[in-house]
Structures are given as structure tokens and as C-alpha cells.
N, C-alpha and C positions, 0 to 999 in steps of 0.2 A: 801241174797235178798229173798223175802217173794213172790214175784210176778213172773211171766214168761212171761210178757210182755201185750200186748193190747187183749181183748177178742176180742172186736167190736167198732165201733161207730155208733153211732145211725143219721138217719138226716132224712131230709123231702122232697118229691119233688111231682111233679105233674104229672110225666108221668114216670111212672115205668119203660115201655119197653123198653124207651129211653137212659133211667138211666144203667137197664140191660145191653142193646147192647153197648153201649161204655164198660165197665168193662169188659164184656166178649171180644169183637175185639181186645182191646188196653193193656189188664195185661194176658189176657186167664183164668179169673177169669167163677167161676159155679155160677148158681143161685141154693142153696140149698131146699130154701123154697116161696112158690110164695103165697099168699093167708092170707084170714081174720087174722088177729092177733086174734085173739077169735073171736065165733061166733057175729055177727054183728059190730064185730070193722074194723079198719082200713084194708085197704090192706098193706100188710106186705111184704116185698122181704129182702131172706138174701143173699148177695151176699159172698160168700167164697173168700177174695184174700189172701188169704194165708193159709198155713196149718192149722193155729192156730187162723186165724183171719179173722173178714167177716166186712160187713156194715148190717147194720139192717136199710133198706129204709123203711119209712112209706109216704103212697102216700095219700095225704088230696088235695081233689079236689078245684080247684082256691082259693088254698096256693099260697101266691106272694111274699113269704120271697127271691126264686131266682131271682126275679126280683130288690133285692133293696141288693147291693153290695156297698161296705164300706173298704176304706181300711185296707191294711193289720193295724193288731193292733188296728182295731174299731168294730172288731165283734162281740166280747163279749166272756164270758168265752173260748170257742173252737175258735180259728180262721181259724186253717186249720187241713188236716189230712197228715201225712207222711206216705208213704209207703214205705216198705222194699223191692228193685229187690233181688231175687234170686242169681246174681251174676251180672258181668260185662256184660259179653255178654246179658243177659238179660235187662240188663236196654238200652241198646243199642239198643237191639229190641224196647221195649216201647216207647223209644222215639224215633225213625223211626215211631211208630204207631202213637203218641199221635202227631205229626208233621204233620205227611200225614192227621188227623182228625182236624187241624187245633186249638186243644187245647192246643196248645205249640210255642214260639218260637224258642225253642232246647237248650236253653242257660246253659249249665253245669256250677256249683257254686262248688267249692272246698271250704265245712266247715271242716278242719283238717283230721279227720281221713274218711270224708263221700265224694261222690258229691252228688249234687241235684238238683233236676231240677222242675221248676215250673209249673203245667199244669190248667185249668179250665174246670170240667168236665160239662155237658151237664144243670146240673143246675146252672152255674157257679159258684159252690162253687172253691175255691182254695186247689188246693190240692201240695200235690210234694210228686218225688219219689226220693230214696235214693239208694244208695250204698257203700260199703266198698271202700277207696278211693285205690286205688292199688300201687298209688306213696306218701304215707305217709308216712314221713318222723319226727318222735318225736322230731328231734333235730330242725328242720324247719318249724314249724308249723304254715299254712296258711289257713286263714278265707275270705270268703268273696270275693276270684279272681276268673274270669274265667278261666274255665278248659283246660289247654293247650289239653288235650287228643280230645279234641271236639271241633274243631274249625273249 
């Protein structure tokens, strides 16, 4: 393999700060870079959530693209972004956080080897986070059930 995975993704909103403070409260995500993408361009914010990988937010003032939501599979090229926890106990945390922020109904999806969980961050884009599922079983392999570990 040629690739080591996602640099970034790039998206759009209209209230940076807003956007910031969920990522940092709910993943423990940094804001790297906060300011003009070039002199007199957009404001720019790189949010770090992972070692290896950030969001690139571009804030374009009364942009209304999060106002007009579409179901899963009608967004267009990007639908959603997956994130990778850390480990177990970590996604555990986030989703305590992303619960108590009211961007979740907690609900753990076992896709075979992962769980997932689905969240709506402050622009309501769709997002979900992932983890190594710890009761994968190759011989038994389950798609699409709720997570007995999370109930």
C-alpha cells in the first residue's frame, strides 16, 4: 500500500468557535492553526484529531449548506467522515461526551471487525467514530447488530 491513510478533510461552516469547542470537549482534539488561509482569504481552522490527521474548516460567512441536510447516501461525493478512537476505553469516553452534548443517541453498530457509532457535530454534518471491535470473531462475522457491549 502506497498511502498511510487520510491526511484531512476539508469542510465548511459558519461559526469556527463553535465548530473548535465541540472537537476539542468531545475527542480532546487541538486547534493547530486558526487564521486567513492566505492573506485576505478565508478563515481557516486546522483541527488536529489525530496524530496523523486534522479537519481543514473553512468558515464562509451565511454559508447555509448546514442548514440543508439530506439523507445518508444523498450528499454527494463525501457523505460522512469516520473517525478512528484510540482504543476502547477511549471511544467510551467520547461517547459519554458526545451523549452528554446531545450529538448522539449512544447507539454502538458492530461492522465485523469495527464498532461505530453515529454522531451530528455542531454543523450537523454526520459524522461516526470507530473502533477495533474487541469481540471479533472471523469465524462469526456480524454486520450491522447492536453492540451487546453497549447497552
Amino acid at each position: 500500500m502506497l498511502t498511510a491513510g487520510i491526511d484531512h478533510v476539508a469542510t465548511i461552516t459558519k461559526d469556527s468557535e463553535r465548530l473548535q469547542r465541540f472537537y476539542v470537549e468531545n475527542f480532546g482534539a487541538s486547534i493547530e492553526f486558526d487564521g486567513p488561509e492566505f492573506p485576505g482569504g478565508p478563515r481557516m481552522s486546522i483541527i488536529n484529531i489525530g496524530p496523523d490527521c486534522e479537519l481543514n474548516v473553512f468558515e464562509i460567512e451565511g454559508n447555509a449548506e448546514a442548514d440543508n441536510q439530506t439523507p445518508m447516501y444523498g450528499r454527494g461525493r463525501i457523505d460522512h467522515i469516520g473517525l478512528l478512537a484510540a482504543s476502547l476505553a477511549e471511544f467510551s469516553e467520547i461517547r459519554e461526551r458526545l451523549m452528554a452534548a446531545g450529538a448522539t443517541d449512544g447507539v454502538v453498530t458492530v461492522f465485523g471487525r469495527k464498532l461505530s457509532m453515529f454522531f451530528r457535530d455542531p454543523d450537523r454534518m454526520e459524522c461516526e467514530v470507530l473502533v477495533a471491535n474487541p469481540d471479533f470473531d472471523p469465524e462469526n462475522v456480524t454486520f450491522g447488530e447492536p453492540s451487546a457491549r453497549f447497552r
